[in-house]
C-alpha positions as CSV (number, residue, x, y, z in Angstrom):
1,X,135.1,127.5,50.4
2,X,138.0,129.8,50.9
3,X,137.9,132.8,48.7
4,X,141.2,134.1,46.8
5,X,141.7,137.1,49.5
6,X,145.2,136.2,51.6
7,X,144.8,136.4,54.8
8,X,146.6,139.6,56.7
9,X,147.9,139.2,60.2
10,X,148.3,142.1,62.3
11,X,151.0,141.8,65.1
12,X,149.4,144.3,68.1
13,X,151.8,146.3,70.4
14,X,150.4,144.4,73.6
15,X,151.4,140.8,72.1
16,X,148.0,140.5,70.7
17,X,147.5,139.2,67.2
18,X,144.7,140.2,64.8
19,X,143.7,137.9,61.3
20,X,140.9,139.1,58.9
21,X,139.5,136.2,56.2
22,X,136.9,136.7,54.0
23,X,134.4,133.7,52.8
24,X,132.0,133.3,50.8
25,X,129.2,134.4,53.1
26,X,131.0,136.1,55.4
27,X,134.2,137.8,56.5
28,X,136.0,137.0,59.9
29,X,138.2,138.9,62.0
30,X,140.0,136.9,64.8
31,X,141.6,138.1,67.2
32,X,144.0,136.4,69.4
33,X,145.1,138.1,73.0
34,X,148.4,137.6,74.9
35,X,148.0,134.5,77.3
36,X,150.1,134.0,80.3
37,X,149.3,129.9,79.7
38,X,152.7,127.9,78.1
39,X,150.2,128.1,75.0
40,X,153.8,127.8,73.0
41,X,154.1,123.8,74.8
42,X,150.5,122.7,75.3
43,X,147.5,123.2,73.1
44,X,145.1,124.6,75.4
45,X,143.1,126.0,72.3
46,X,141.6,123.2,71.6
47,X,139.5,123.0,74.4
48,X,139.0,126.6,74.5
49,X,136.2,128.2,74.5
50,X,135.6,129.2,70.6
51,X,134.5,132.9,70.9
52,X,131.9,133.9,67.9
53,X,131.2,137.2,67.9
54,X,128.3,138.5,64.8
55,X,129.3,142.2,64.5
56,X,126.9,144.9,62.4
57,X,129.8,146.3,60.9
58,X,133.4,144.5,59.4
59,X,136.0,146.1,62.6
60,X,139.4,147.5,62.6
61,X,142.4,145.6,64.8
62,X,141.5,148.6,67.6
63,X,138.0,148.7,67.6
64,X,138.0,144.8,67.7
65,X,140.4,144.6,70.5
66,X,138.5,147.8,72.5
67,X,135.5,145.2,72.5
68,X,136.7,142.5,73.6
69,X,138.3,143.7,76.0
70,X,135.2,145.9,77.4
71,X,133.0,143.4,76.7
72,X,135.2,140.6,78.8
73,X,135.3,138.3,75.8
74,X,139.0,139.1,75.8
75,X,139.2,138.2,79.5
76,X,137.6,134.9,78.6
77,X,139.9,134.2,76.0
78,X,143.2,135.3,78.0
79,X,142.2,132.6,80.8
80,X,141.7,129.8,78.2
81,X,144.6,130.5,75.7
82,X,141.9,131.2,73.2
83,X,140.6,133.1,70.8
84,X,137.7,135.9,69.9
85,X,136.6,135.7,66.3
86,X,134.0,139.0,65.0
87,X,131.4,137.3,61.9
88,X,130.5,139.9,59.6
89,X,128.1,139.1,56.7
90,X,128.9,140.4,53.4
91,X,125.7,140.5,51.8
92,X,124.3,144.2,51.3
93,X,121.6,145.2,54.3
94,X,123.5,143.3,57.2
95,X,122.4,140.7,59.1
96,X,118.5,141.6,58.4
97,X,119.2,140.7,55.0
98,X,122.0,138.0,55.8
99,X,121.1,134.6,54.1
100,X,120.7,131.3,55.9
101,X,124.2,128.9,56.2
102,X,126.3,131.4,57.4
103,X,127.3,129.9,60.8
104,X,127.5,126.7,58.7
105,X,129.8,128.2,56.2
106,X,132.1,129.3,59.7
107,X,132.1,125.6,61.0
108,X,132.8,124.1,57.4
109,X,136.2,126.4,57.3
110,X,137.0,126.0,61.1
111,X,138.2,122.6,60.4
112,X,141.7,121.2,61.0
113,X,142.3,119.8,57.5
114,X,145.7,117.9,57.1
115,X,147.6,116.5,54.4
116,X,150.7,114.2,54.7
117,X,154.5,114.6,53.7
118,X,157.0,112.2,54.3
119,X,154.3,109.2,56.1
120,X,153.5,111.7,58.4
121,X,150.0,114.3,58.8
122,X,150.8,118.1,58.5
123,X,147.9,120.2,60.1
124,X,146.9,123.5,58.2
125,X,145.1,126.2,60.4
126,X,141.6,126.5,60.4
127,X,140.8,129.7,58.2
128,X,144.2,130.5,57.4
129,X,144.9,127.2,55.3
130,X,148.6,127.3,56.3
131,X,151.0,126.1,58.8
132,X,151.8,129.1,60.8
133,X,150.4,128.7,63.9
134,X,147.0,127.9,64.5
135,X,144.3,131.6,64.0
136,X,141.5,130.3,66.0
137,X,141.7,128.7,69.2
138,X,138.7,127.6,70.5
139,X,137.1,124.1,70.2
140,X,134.0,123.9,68.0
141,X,132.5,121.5,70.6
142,X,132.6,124.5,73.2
143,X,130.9,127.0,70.5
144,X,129.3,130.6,72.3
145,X,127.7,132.3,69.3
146,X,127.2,136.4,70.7
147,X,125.1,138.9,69.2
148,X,123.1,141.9,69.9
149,X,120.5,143.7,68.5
150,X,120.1,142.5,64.5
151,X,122.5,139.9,64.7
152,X,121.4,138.7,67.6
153,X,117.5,138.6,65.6
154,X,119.3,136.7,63.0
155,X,121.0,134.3,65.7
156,X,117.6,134.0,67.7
157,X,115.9,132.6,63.8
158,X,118.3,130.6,62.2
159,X,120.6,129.4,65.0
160,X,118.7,127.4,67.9
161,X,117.4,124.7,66.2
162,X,119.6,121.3,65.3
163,X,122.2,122.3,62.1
164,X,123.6,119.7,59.9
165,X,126.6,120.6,58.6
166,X,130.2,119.1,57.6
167,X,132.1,118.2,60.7
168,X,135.6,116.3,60.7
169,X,134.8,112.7,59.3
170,X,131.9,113.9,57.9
171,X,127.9,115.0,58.4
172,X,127.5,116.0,61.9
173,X,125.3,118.0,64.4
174,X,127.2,121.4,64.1
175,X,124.5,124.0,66.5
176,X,126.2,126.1,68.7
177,X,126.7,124.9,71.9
178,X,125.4,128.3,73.8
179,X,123.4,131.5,72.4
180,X,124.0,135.0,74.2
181,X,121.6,137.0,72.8
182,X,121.3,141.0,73.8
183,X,118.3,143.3,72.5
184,X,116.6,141.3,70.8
185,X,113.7,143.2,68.2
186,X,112.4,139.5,67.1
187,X,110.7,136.0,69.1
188,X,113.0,133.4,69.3
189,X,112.7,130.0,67.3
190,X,113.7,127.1,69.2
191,X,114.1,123.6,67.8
192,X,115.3,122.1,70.3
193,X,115.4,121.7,74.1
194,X,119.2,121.0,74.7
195,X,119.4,124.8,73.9
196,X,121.4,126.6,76.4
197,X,120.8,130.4,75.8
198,X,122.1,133.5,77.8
199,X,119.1,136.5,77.8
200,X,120.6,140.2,78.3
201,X,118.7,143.0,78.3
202,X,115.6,141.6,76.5
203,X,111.6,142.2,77.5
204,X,109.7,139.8,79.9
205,X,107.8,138.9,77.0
206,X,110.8,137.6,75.2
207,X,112.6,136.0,78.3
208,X,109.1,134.4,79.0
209,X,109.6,132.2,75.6
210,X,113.3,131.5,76.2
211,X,112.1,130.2,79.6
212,X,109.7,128.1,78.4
213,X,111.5,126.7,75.1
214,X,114.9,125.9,76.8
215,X,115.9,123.7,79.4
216,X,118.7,126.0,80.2
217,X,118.6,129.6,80.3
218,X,120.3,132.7,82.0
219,X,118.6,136.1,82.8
220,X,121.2,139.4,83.0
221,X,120.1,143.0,82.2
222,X,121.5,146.3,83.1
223,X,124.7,148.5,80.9
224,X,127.2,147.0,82.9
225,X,126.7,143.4,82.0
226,X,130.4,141.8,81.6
227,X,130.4,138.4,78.9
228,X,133.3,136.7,81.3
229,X,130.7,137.3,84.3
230,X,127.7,135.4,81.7
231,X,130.8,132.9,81.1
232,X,131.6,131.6,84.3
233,X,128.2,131.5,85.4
234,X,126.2,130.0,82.5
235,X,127.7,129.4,79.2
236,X,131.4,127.7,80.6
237,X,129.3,125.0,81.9
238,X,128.0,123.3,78.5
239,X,130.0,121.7,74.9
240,X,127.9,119.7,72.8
241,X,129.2,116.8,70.8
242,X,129.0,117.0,67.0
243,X,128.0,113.5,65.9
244,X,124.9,113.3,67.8
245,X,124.3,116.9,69.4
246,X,123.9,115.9,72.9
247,X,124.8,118.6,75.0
248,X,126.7,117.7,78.3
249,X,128.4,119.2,80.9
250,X,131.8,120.5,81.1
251,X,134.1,119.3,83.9
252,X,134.4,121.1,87.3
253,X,137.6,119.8,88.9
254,X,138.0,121.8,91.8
255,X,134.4,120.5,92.3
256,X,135.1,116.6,91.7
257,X,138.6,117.2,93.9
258,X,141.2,116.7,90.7
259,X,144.3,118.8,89.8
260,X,144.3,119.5,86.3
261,X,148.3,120.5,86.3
262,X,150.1,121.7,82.5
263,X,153.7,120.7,82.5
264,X,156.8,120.2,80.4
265,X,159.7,118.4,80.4
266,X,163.2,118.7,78.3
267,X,164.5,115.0,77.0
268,X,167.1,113.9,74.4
269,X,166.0,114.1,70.2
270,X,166.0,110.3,69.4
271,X,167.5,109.5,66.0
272,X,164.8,108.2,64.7
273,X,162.5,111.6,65.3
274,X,160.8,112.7,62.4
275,X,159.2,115.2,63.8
276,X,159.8,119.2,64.1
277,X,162.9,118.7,66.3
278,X,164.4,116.4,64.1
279,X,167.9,116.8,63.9
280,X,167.9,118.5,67.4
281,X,170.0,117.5,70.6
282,X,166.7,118.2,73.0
283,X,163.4,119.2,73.0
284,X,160.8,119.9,74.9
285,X,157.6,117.8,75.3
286,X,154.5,119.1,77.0
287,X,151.8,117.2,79.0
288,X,148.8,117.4,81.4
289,X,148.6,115.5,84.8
290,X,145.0,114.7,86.5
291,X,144.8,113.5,89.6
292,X,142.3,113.4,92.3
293,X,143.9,116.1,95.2
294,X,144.4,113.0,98.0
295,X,145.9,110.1,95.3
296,X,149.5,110.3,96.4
297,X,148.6,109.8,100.5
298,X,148.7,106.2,100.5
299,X,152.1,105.5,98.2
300,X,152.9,104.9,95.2
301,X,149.8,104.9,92.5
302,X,149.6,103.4,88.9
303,X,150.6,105.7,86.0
304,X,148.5,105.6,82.8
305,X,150.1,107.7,80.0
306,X,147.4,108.7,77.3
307,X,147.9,110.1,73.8
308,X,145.2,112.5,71.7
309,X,144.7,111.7,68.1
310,X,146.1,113.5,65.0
311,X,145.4,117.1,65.5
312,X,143.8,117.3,68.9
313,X,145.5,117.8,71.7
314,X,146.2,116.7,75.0
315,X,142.9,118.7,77.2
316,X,141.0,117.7,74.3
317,X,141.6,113.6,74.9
318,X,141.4,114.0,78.6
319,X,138.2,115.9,78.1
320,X,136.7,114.0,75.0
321,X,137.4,110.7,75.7
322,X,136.8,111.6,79.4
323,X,139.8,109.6,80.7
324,X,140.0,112.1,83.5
325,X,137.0,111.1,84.7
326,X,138.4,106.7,84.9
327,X,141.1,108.3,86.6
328,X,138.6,110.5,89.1
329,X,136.7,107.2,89.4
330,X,140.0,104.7,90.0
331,X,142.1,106.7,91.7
332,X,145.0,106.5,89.3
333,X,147.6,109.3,87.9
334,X,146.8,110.0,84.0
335,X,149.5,111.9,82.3
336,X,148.2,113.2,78.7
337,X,150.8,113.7,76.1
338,X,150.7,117.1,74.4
339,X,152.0,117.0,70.7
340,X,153.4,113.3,70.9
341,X,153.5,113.1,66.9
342,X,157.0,115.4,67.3
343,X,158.5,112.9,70.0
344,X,159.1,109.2,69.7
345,X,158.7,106.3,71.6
346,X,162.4,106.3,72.8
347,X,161.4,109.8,74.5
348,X,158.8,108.7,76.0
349,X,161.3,106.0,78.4
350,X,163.2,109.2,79.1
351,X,159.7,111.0,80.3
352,X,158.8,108.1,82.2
353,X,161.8,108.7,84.2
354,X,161.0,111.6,84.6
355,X,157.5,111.4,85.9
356,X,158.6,109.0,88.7
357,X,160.7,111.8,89.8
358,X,157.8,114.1,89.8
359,X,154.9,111.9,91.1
360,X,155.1,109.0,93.8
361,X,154.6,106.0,90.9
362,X,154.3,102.8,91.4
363,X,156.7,101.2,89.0
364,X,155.0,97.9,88.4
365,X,151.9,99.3,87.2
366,X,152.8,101.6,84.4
367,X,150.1,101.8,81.3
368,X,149.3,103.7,78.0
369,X,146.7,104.1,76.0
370,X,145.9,106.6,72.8
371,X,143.4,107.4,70.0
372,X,143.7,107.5,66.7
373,X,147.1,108.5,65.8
374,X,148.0,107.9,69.6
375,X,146.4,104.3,69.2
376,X,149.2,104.0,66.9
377,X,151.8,105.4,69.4
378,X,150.1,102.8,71.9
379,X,151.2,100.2,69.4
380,X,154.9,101.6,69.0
381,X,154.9,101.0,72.8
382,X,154.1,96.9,72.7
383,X,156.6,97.0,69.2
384,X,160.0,98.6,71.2
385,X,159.5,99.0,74.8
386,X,157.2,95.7,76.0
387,X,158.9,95.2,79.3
388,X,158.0,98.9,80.4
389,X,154.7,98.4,80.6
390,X,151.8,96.2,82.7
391,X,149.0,96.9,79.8
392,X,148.6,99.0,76.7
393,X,145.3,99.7,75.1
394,X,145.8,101.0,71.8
395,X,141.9,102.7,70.5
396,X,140.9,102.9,67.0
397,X,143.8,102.6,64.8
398,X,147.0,101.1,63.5
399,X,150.3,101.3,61.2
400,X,151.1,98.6,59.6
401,X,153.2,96.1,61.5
402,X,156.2,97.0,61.9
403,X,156.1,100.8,60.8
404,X,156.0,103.5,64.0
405,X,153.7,106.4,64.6
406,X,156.0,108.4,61.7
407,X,155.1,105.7,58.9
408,X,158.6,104.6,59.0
409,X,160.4,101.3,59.7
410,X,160.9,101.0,63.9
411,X,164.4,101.8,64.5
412,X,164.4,98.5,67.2
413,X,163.8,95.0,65.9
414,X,160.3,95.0,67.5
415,X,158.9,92.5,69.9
416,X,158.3,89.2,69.2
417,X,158.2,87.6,72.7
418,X,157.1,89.7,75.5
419,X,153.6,89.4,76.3
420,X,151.8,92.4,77.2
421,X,148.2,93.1,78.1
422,X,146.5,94.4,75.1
423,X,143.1,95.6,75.1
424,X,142.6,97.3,71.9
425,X,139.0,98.4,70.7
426,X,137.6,99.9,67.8
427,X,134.5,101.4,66.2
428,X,131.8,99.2,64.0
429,X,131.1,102.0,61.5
430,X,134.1,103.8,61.6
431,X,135.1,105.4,58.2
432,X,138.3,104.7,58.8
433,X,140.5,101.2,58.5
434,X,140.2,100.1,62.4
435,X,138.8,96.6,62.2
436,X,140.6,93.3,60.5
437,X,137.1,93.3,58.7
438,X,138.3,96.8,57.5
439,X,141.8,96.5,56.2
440,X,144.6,93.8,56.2
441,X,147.2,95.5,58.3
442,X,144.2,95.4,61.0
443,X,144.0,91.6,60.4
444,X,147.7,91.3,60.7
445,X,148.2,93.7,63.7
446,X,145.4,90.7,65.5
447,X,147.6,88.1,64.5
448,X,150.8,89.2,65.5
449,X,149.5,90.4,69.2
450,X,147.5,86.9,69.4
451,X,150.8,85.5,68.5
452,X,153.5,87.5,71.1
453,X,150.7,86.7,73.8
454,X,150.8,82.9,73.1
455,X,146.8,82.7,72.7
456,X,145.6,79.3,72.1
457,X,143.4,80.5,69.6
458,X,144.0,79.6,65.6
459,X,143.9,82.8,64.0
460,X,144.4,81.4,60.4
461,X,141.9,83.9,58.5
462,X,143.0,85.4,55.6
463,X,141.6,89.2,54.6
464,X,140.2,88.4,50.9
465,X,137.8,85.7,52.4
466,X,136.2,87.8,55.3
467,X,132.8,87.5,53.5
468,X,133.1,83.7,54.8
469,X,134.5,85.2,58.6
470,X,132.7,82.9,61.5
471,X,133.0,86.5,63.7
472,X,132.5,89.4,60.6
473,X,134.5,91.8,62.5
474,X,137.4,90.0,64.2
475,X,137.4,86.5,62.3
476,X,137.0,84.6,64.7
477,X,135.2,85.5,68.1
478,X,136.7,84.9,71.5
479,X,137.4,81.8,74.0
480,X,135.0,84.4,76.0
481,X,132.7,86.8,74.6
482,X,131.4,89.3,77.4
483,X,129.0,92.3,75.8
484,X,128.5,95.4,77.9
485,X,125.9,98.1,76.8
486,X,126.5,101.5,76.9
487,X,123.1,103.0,78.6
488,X,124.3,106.9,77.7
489,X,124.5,105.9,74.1
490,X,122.7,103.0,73.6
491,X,125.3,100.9,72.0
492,X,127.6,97.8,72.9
493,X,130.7,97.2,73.6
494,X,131.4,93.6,72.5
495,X,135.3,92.1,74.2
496,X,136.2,89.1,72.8
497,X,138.6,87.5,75.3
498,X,141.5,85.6,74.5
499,X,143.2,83.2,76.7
500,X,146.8,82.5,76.5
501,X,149.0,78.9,77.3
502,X,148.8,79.4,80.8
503,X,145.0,79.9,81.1
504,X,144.9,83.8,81.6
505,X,143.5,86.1,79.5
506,X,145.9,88.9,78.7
507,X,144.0,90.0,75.3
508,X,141.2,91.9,74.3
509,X,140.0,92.8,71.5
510,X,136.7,94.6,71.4
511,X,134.1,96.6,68.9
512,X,131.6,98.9,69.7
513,X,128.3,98.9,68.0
514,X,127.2,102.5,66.1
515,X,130.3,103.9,66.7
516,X,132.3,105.6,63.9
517,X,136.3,107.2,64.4
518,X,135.8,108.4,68.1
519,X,136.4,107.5,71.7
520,X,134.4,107.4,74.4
521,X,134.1,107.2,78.6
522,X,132.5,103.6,78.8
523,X,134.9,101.9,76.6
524,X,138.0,103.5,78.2
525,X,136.6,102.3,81.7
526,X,136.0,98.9,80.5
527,X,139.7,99.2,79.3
528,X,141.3,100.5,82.8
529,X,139.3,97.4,84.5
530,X,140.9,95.4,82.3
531,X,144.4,96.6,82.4
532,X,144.0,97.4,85.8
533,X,144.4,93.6,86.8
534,X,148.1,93.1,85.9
535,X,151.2,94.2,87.3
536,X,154.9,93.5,86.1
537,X,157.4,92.5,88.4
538,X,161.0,93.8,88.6
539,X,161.8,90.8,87.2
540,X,159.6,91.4,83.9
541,X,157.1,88.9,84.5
542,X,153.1,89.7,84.0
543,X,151.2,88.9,87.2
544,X,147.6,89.2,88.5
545,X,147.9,92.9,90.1
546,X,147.3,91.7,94.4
């Protein structure tokens, strides 16, 4: 999709950066502001808003920065740490000529793609198909497509109905999360409720069919109308999720009571780092703390440390996963690792110190979980450092045994006797190896937790026979099998429990029907409940959490 143009990046006297990329439909200008956030430490782009503005005319770095910043979409974009991108077509006759699959075009090439070197994933930037520091910041899940006059038209035919398009592991719902549409010459053509869209300056005639096509709409007319005004009002509210399209609403935590609070902290490079500060003496690692606003009045709290997958970031897990919301709901401190692919789990002891300095923690109760990539970390946890934790749940992927979030050997001889609560959980139709059903280090991962854990169960199943599996996914099903369904997505979660010598069951290992490579609120919950009942002594032992 990317045509042979190189991209050309403009360095602005203010600190402001401006790219221009050309496509096949279209040409893109994007233009980054100067944020006051730690943007440098935490990824806050990737739950930024992501800023589409469809300009009549291709704009210079000036005249693009001039708008955004009269329009407020540069305002928007300094609060966020994000970034405002100008869509030009480049078909003769503009946008009343423009062909259909443009906006698709945009979401196919603003992708993270990745590649791997060394065992481990390099990210290159979405339109700039390098490693330079990410162009666009701005989550596709929070997309606000602007446009006025003929580009809004063409925005108000082709744009609020469902689009299928290419998303990350494949087809997905890709329509734009909000519409702002200004002076519009044309009806609108909704095809779908869900369709949040921001009316400015258009005739009662027009606003009379957004108001009866959309459950969600905003009125604003008059020359002064400010887009950070529209923002915080209307179109900051919504993201829409790409698999399925639902739309839903975005977290308010001053309203729910939480502090969402961005931090860093400086620990010593372990040898075994194979990530940017390799070969360093110390480094910095990032993170985000959420916490309800009263947590810390009655003691000491449980700690839950939570790791995104590879190439999200740390909002983006939080958010996505909506782990901030278990932690709103049971009142526990969740610290989510920003960038944990450059630090190890040896690093992460030396942040857990740290945290206890910072936060009031209870020290018997610490936990971690992770997607993806960070499922993986999860596991480097139960591998070298058992005895830190009460519980791990590792989500949706694994190494093989043995081999740490890098691909490499663990530096530690890893653990082949502490018993740790495990509750790991994967999807059913996941394109990705998750399952023992799906891939043999999956099947060996099972048996060597069922093994450390002393289950009672005989997990003697071998990967090349799993046509002949009693339980098709696991093998064999639990000593208990408890099913919970999933009302906001109609699916199950299926836990098969299993017990250990001494009666209790410390392992989980669940599925979760029509779900591909994702993570979601009801299986995280399901997970904290779980995890939630143990404790570990200073002595090291696991106990029933009084």
């Amino acid at each position: 999709m990317f045509m042979t143009e190189k991209p050309i990046v403009q360095n602005l006297n203010d600190g402001s950066k401006s790219w221009n990329h050309r496509f096949n439909l279209f040409t893109a200008k994007i233009y980054l502001p100067k944020s006051n956030l730690p943007s440098d430490i935490i990824n806050f782009g990737f739950s930024a808003p992501y800023l589409l503005y469809f300009t009549d005319q291709f704009l210079s770095d000036s005249d693009a920065k001039a708008f955004a910043e009269k329009s407020g979409l540069s305002k928007i974009a300094e609060r966020h740490a994000g970034s405002v991108v100008f869509i030009s077509p480049n078909n003769e006759g503009g946008w009343e000529k423009a062909p259909e699959g443009i906006f698709e075009e945009i979401i196919e090439n603003s992708k993270i793609h990745q590649y791997h070197e060394n065992g481990f994933a390099i990210l290159l930037n979405r339109f700039t198909n390098s490693c330079d520091g990410y162009a666009i910041r701005g989550a596709i899940y929070k997309t606000c497509v602007y446009g006025k006059g003929k580009a809004a038209d063409y925005i108000a035919k082709n744009l609020l109905k469902p689009l299928n398009g290419a998303g990350l592991w494949g087809p997905a719902d890709v329509t734009p999360t909000v519409c702002i549409l200004e002076n519009l010459s044309v009806k609108p053509e909704f095809g779908r409720r869900n369709m949040p869209v921001a009316s400015i300056n258009n005739t009662s005639e027009i606003n009379a069919i957004i108001k009866e096509s959309t459950d969600f709409s905003y009125f604003a007319d008059g020359d002064d109308v400010n887009y950070a005004e529209v923002y915080d009002s209307f179109a900051g509210k919504f993201r829409r999720w790409g698999w399925t399209g639902d739309l839903q609403d975005e977290p308010d935590f001053e309203a729910l009571g939480m502090i969402e609070e961005p931090c860093f902290a400086e620990v010593k490079t372990s040898k075994d780092n194979n990530g940017d500060d390799k070969g360093t003496e110390r480094h910095k690692i990032g993170y985000i703390s959420y916490y309800n606003k009263n947590l810390f009045n009655e003691g000491s709290v449980p700690l839950l440390l939570c790791f995104h997958g590879g190439g999200d970031s740390a909002k983006y897990i939080a958010q996505v996963s909506e782990w901030y919301k278990v932690a709103h709901d049971h009142n526990f401190l969740l610290v989510c690792i920003e960038n944990h692919l450059n630090s190890t789990a040896t690093e992460m002891m030396e942040l857990i110190e740290i945290l206890k300095k910072q936060y009031k923690i209870d020290e018997t109760r610490i936990f971690a979980s992770g997607f993806s990539m960070g499922g993986c970390k999860s596991w480097d946890l139960y591998q070298e450092y058992p005895k830190v934790f009460a519980g791990l749940a590792p989500m949706d992927a694994t190494f093989e045994l043995g081999l740490n979030v890098f691909g490499q050997p663990s530096p530690v001889e890893i653990n082949k006797t502490e018993l740790v609560p495990v509750f790991y959980a994967g999807g059913e139709i996941t394109p990705l190896p998750e399952l023992p059903f799906q891939a043999e280090k999956c099947r060996e991962r099972m048996e060597y937790v069922l093994k450390v854990n002393r289950c009672t169960a005989k997990y003697d199943v071998k990967f090349e026979d799993k046509d002949n599996w009693e339980n098709k996914i696991w093998g064999i099903s639990g000593d208990l099998v408890n099913v919970v369904h999933d009302n906001s997505r109609d699916s199950d979660l299926t836990m098969n429990f299993f017990a250990s010598d001494d009666g209790i069951f410390y392992t989980v290992f669940a599925s979760i029907s029509g779900q591909g490579h994702e993570c979601r609120y009801h299986t995280c919950e399901n997970a904290w409940l779980f995890l939630s009942q143990f404790q570990r002594t200073k002595d090291g032992k696991i106990v029933l959490a009084e």
